[in-house]
N, C-alpha and C positions, 0 to 999 in steps of 0.2 A: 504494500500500500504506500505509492510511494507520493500520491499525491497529500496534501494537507487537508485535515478535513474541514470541512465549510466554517467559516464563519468562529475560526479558532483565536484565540485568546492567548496569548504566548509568557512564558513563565509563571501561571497559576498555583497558588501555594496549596497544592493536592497530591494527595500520592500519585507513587507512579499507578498502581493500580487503577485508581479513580482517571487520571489522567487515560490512561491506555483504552478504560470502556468508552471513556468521550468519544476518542478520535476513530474505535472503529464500531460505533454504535450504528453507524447509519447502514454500514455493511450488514451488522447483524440484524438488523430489522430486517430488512431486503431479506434476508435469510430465513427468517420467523416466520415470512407472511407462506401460510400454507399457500398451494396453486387452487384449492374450492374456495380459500376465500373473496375472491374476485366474482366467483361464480358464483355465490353464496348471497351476494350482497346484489347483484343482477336478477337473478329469481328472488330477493327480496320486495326489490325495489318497484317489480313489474306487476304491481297492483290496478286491477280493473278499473277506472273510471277515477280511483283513488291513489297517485303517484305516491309514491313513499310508503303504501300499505307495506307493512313486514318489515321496512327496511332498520329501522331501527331494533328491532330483534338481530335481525342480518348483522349489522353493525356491531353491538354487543357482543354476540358470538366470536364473531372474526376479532374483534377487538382481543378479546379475552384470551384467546387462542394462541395472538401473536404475542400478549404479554410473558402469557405463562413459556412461552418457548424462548422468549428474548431472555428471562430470568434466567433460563438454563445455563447462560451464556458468560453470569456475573462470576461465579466461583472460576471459572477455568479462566479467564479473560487476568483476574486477581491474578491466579497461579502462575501463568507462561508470564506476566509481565514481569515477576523474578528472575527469569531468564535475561532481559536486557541489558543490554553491555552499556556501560556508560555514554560512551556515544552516540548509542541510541537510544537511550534515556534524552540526553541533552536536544538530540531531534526531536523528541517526542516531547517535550516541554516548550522550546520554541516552537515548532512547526505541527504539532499534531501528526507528525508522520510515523508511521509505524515499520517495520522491515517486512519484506517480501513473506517471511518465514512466518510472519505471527500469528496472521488469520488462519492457516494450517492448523500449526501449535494447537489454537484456539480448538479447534473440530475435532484433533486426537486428543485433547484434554477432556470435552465437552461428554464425549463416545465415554470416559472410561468415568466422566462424575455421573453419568446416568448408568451407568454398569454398577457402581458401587451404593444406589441409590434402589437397586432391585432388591 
């Protein structure tokens, strides 16, 4: 990830941790959001005569969905940013940038806190 992420804030007095889920949060929403919920909120929305019938259920649901799976994301996100080499640390404090490796890390970390959660 080697661009910066949106709208970043440079040298924020927060852990690395806290810092690391800012800058690749927007990836991991993107990651969260199931592929029915798009289609969820489509057959919600397509109420007879009455626009929006359903869709506020629709919304809720998908909402909730991509919360509880984005949360999955915070322990292991914590974890691998102990991995970070001071230099990219100092990246990731100025610039919100993260290394190639980390969003990976992130998905073999995530795999094995929901393995040890069974």
């Amino acid at each position: 990830m080697a661009t910066p992420a949106p709208k970043w804030v440079p040298n924020q007095h927060l852990t690395t941790g806290r810092l690391a889920w800012l800058a690749a949060r927007p990836v991991l929403l993107k990651r969260s959001r199931p592929w029915w919920s798009t289609l969820l909120r489509i057959v919600g929305s397509s109420g007879r005569g009455r626009p929006g019938v359903g869709s506020g259920l629709a919304r809720d649901l998908s909402t909730e969905v991509i919360d509880d799976r984005l949360a999955t994301y915070s322990v292991p996100v914590d974890r691998v940013s102990e991995r970070l080499s001071p230099a990219e640390v100092a990246a990731l404090r100025e610039h919100g940038t993260l290394p190639d490796w980390f969003l990976d890390a992130v998905e073999e970390e995530r795999k094995k806190f929901l393995r040890s959660l069974r």
